[in-house]
VEXDREN-2710 file (C-alpha; in Angstrom, 1 decimal):
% VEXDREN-2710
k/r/px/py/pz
1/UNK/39.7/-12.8/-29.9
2/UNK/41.9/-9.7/-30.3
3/UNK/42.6/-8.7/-27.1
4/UNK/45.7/-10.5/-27.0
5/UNK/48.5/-8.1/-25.5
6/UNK/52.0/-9.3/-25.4
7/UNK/54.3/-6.9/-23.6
8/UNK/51.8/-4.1/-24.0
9/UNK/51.6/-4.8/-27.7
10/UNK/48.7/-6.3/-29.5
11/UNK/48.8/-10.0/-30.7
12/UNK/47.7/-9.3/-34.6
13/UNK/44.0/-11.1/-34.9
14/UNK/44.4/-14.6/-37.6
15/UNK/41.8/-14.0/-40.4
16/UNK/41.6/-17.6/-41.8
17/UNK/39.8/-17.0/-45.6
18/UNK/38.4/-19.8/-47.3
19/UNK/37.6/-19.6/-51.3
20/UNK/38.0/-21.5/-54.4
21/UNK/39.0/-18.5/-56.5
22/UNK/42.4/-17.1/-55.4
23/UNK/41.9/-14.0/-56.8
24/UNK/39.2/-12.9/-54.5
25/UNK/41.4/-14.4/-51.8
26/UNK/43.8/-11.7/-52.8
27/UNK/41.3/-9.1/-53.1
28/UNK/39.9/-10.0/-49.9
29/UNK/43.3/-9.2/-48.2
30/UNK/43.7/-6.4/-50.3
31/UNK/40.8/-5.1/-48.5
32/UNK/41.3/-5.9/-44.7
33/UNK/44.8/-4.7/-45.0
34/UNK/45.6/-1.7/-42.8
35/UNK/45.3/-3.7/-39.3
36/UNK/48.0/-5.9/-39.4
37/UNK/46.1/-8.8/-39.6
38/UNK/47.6/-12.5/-40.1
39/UNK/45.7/-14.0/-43.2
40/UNK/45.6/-17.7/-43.7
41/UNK/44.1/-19.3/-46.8
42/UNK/42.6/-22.5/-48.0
43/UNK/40.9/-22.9/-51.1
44/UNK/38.0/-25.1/-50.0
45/UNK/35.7/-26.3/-47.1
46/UNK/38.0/-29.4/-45.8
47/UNK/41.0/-27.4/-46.0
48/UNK/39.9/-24.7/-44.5
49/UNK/38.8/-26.9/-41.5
50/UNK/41.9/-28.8/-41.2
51/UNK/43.6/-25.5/-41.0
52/UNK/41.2/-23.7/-38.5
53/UNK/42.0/-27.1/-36.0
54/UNK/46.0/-26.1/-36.9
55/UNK/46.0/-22.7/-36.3
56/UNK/42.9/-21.5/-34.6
57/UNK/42.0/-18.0/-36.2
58/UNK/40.5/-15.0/-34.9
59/UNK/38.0/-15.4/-37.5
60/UNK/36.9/-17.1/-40.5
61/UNK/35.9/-15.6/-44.0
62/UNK/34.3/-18.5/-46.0
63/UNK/32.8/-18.5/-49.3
64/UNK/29.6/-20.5/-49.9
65/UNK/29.8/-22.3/-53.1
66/UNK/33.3/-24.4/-53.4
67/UNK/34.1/-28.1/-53.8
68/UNK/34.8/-30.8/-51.5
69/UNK/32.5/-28.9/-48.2
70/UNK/31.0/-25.9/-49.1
71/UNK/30.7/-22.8/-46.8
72/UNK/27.6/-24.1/-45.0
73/UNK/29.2/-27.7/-43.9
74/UNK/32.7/-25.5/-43.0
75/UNK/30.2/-23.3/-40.6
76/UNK/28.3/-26.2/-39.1
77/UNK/31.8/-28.6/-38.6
78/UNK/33.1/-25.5/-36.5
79/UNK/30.7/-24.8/-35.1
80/UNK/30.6/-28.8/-33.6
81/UNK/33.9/-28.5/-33.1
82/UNK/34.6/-28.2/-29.1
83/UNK/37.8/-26.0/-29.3
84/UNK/36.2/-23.5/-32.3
85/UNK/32.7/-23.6/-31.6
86/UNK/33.0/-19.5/-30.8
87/UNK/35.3/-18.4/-33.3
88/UNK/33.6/-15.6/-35.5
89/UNK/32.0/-17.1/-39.0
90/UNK/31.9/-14.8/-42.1
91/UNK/29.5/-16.1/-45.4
92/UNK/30.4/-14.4/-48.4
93/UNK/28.4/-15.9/-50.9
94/UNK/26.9/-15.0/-54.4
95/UNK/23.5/-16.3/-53.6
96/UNK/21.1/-13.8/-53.0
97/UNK/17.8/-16.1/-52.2
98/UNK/16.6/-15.8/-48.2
99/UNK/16.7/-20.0/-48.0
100/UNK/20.3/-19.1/-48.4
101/UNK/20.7/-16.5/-45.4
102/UNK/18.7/-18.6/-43.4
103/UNK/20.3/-21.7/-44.1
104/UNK/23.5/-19.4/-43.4
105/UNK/21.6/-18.4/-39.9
106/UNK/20.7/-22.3/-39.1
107/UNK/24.5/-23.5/-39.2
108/UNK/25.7/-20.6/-37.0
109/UNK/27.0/-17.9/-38.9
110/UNK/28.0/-14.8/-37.3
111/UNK/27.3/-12.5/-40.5
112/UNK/26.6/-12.8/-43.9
113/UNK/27.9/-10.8/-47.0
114/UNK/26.6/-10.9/-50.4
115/UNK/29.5/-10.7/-53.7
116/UNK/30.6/-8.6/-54.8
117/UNK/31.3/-7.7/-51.3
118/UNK/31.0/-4.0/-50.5
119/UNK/34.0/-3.2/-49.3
120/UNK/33.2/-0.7/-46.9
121/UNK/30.4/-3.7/-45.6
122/UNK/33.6/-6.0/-45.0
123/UNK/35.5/-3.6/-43.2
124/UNK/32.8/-2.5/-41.1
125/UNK/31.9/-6.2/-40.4
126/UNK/35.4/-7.6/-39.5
127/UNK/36.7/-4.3/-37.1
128/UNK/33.2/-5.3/-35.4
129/UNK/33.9/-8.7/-35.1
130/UNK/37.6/-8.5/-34.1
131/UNK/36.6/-5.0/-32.9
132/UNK/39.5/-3.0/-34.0
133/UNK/40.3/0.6/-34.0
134/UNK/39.1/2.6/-37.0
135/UNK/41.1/3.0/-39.6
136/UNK/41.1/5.4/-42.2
137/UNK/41.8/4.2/-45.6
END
């Protein structure tokens, strides 16, 4: 994941975030920044997938609901997918029904955030995942 080290330097961790409303994309940046992340974005499901194959990030952020393939086909097509059948999954979704966590659960995702996201739950989530140093903010 992040444990890259170039010349006793760390490789910055590629946060792929996939949503349909480029304003939380922004927001979503806004709030990981600090750890000198790479973002990429993609602003739906088969996007996001063709640019996980290009680039394969550190992690992915996904919403649920967006056209084309929603979150939960995105999860389950990576999570076929030989070379990034590992990589960590984020759900952030607006649905708050338990069918939707454990549909979330069933296609293989690593954690699941409810909107509005808790930003202190995000950051806490991704320096897990990627586990990065704390950082004060």
């Amino acid at each position: 994941m992040n444990s890259n080290v170039t010349g006793g330097a760390r490789k910055a961790a590629k946060v792929l975030i996939v949503e349909d409303t480029k304003t939380i994309t922004n927001l979503l940046q806004v709030y990981l920044m600090g750890w000198g992340l790479d973002f990429l974005d993609a602003p739906n499901g088969a996007v996001g997938l063709k640019r996980a194959r290009e680039q394969k990030p550190d992690l992915i952020i996904s919403d649920v609901q967006m056209p084309e393939m929603d979150g939960f086909a995105l999860c389950a097509a990576i999570r076929a997918d030989s070379k990034l059948h590992d990589t960590p999954f984020m759900l952030l979704t607006s649905l708050k029904d338990d069918a939707s966590r454990q549909k979330g659960k069933l296609v293989g995702a690593s954690a699941f955030l409810n909107k509005p996201v808790s930003v202190d739950d995000l950051r806490s989530k991704v320096r897990d995942i990627l586990k990065l140093p704390a950082t004060k903010y």
